[in-house]
C-alpha positions in Angstrom: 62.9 113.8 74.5 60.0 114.3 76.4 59.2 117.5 78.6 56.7 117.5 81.6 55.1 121.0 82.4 57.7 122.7 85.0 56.9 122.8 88.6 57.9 125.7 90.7 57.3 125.5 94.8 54.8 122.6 94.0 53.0 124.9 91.8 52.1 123.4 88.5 53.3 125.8 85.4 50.1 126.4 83.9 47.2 128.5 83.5 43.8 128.7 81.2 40.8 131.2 81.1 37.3 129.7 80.7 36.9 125.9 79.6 38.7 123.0 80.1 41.3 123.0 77.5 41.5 119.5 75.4 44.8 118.4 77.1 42.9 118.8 81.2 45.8 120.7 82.6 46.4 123.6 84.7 45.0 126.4 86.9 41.6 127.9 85.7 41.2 131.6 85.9 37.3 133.3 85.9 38.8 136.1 83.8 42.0 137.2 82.2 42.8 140.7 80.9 46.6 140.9 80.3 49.8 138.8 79.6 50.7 139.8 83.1 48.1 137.6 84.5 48.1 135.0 82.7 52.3 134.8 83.5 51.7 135.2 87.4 49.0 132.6 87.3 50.7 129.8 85.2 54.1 130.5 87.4 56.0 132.6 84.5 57.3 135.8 86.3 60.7 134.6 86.6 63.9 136.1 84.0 66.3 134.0 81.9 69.7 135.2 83.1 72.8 134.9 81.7 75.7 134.1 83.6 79.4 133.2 82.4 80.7 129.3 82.6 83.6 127.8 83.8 85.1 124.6 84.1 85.7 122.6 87.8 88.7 123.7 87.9 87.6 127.2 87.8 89.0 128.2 83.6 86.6 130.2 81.9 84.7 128.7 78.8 85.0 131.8 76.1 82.0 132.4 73.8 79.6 130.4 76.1 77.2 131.3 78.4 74.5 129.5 81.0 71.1 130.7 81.0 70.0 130.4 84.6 66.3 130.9 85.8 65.8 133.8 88.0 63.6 132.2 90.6 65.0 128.6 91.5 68.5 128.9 90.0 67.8 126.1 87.4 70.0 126.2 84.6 68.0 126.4 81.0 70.9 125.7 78.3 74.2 127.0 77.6 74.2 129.2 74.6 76.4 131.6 72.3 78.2 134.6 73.3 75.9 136.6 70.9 72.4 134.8 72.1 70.1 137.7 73.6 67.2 136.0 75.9 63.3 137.3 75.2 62.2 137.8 78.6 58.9 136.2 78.9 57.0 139.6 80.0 58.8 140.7 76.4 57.6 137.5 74.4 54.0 137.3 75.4 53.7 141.1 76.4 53.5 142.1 72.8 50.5 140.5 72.2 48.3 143.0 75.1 47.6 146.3 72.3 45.6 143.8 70.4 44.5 141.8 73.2 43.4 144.8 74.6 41.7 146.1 70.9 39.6 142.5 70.8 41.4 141.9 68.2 42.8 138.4 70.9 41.7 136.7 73.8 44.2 134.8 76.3 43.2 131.6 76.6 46.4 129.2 78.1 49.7 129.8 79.0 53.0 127.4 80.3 55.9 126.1 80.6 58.1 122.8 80.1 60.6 121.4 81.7 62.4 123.5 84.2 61.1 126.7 82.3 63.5 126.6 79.2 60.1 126.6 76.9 57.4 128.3 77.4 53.9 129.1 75.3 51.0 131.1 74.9 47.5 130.2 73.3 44.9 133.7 72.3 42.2 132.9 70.4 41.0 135.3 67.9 37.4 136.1 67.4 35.1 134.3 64.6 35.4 130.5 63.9 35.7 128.4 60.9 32.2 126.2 60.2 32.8 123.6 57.9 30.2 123.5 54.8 28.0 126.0 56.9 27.5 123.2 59.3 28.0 122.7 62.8 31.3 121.3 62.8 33.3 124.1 63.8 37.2 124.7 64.1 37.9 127.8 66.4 41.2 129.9 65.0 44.2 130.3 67.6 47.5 131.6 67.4 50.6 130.0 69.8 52.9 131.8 71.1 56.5 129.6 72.1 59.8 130.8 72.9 63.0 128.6 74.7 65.3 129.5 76.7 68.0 127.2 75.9 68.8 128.2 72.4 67.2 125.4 71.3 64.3 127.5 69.1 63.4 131.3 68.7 60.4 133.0 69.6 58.3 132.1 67.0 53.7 132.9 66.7 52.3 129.5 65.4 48.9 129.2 63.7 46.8 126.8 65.4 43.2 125.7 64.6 41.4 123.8 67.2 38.3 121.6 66.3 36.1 122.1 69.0 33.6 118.8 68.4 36.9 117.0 69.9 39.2 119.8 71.1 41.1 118.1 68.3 44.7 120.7 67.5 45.6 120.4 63.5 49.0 121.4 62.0 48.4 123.1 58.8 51.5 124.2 56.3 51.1 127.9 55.6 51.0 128.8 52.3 52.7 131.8 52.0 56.5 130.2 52.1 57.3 131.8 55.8 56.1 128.3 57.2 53.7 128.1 60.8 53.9 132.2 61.1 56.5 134.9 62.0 60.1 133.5 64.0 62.1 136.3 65.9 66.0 134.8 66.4 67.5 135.7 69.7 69.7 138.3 68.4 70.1 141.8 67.3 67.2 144.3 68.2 64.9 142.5 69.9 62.2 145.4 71.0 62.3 146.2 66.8 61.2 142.5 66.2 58.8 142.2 68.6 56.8 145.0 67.2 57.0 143.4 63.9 55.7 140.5 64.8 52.2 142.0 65.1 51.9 141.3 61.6 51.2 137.9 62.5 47.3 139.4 62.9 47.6 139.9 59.1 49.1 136.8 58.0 46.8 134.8 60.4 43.6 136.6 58.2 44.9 135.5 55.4 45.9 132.2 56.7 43.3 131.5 58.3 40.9 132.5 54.8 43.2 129.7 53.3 43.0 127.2 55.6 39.0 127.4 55.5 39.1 126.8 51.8 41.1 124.0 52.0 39.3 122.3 54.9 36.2 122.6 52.8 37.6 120.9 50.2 38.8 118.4 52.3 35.1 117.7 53.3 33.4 117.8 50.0 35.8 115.1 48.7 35.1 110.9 49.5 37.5 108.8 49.3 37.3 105.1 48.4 38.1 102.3 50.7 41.4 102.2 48.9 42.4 105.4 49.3 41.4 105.7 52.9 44.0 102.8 53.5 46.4 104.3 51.2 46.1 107.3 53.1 46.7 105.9 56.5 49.1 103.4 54.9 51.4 106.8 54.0 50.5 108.8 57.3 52.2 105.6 59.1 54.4 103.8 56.9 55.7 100.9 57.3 59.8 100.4 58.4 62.2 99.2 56.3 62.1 96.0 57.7 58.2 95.5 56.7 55.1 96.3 58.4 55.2 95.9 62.5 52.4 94.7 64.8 52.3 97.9 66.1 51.9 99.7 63.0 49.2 97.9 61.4 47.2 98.5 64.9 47.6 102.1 64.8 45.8 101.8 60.8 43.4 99.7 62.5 42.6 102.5 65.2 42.4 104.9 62.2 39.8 103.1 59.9 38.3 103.0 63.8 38.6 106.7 63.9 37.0 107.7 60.7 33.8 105.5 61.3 33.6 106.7 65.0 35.5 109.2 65.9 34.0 112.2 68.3 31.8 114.6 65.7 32.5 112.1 62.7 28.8 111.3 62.5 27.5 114.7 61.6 25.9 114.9 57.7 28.4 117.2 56.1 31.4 115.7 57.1 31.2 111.9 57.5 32.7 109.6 55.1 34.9 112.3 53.7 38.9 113.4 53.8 38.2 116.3 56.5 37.6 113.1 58.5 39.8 110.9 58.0 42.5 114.1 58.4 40.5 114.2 61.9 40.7 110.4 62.6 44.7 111.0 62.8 44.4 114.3 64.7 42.4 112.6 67.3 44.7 109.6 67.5 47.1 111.8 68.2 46.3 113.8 70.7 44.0 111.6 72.6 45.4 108.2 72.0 49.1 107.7 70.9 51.1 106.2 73.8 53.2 108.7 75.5 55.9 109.0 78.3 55.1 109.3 82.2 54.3 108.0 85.2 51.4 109.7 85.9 48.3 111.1 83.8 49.7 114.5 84.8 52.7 113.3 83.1 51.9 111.6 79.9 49.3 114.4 79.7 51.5 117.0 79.5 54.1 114.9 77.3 51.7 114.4 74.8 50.7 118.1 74.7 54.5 119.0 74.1 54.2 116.4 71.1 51.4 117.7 69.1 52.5 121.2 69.3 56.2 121.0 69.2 57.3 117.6 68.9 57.0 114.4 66.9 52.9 114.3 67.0 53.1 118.0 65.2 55.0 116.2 62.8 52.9 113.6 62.4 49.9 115.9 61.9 51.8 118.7 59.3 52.1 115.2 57.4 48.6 113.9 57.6 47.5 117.5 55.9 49.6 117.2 53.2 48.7 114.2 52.3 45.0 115.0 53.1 45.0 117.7 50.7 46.9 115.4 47.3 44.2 112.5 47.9 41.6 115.1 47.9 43.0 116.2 44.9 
């Protein structure tokens, strides 16, 4: 299902320091020093109580609990008797030693739905530049935690291309999957301090991903396996190929010939591009929910990081990286 950015007393849930970030939403800040902050300004300085449940008839449900937002009184998800909430000061507060050491630099923060998931994005310093050129992907890691039991607080790798503000989904190699998860129980304030580690795994993930991009844009592939490679990125169902589908391969092959920054020397004509062709369909073009552009805006952001279009993307590297050999 689809989640719109939360609204609390008419105030959009969402924040960013400096540019215009690629999905055109929130409150822009001149400067941002600490989580703090960037909470107060994107409308996060609320708690995720939890209360006891009961039916209308007043019996107690045992081994259950409501999570209930602080603020408004909005009920987040019912959860487990043994589910622990990470406060949000506790989930994105961890990150200000390093912040603080340069190390990280906020950059968005917000939250979906009524609250129950929210996210951080800090970019750390030093970029990737493809084949020396000036196609550059800047390194970011994501923050996200819910509040409805629903997903643990988990620090995301996410490179940004900035050509096209284009977000790619990139399998870590080093079997722990997109970086460090923290479940909702036991001691939380021991597993929050171990998640800094993610500052060394995102080094050496982000020294692997660079590799493999620039092997993704020294290799060329044919006309056949361009449309073999769209062909698997969007199958068709089992009841043969749709209208619809073969479109979206048509806006692909569209994609790879023009698509933003797919024109530059180093990069055009090769698998890096085509991987971007998807990446831009995705986050700039794939239909999406709502009524409003706010809406189907902030629908399609929840897709490519958490949802069905980060899916689609984790696939489209995959497969990137076997046709590239």
């Amino acid at each position: 299902m689809a989640h719109e950015l939360a609204t609390t007393n008419g105030r959009t849930s969402m924040m960013y320091a400096g540019e215009v970030p690629w999905h055109g939403l929130g409150t822009r800040l001149e400067e941002l020093a600490t989580a703090r902050e960037a909470m107060d300004a994107a409308g996060l300085d609320y708690l995720a109580e939890l209360r006891k449940i009961q039916t209308d008839e007043g019996t107690p449900i045992p081994k259950r609990k409501a999570v209930v937002r602080s603020d408004s009184g909005d009920v987040l998800g019912v959860v487990g008797s043994s589910y622990v909430p990470v406060q949000n000061h506790q989930a994105f507060g961890f990150l200000d030693a390093v912040v603080q050491a340069g190390s990280l630099r906020y950059h968005t923060a917000g939250a979906l739905g009524k609250g129950e998931r929210v996210w951080m994005l800090a970019k750390l310093p030093d970029d990737i530049r493809v084949k020396n050129s000036d196609d550059v992907t800047e390194k970011y890691l994501l923050l996200s935690n819910s509040h409805d039991g629903s997903s643990s607080l988990r620090v995301h790798f996410t490179p940004i291309r900035v050509v096209c503000a284009n977000t790619l989904a990139i399998a870590a190699s080093n079997g722990r999957g997109q970086g460090v998860s923290i479940i909702h129980k036991g001691d939380l304030a021991a597993k929050v301090r171990q998640a800094q580690e993610v500052l060394g795994l995102a080094n050496r993930f982000y020294d692997d991903a660079e590799a493999q991009i620039n092997r993704l844009a020294s290799h060329y592939p044919s006309l056949r396996q361009l449309e073999e490679y769209f062909h698997q990125v969007y199958p068709d169902s089992p009841h043969g190929e749709s209208t619809r589908t073969k479109n979206v391969r048509q806006e692909l092959l569209r994609l790879f010939e023009q698509g933003i920054g797919h024109d530059l020397p180093a990069i055009r004509h090769t698998t890096w591009t085509a991987l971007n062709a998807v990446t831009e369909y995705v986050d700039h073009y794939r239909s999406t929910r709502g009524k409003t552009s706010t809406e189907r805006a902030s629908n399609r952001l929840e897709s490519a990081w958490f949802g069905s279009g980060a899916r689609l993307k984790e696939r489209a590297w995959s497969l990137a990286l076997q046709m590239a050999g």
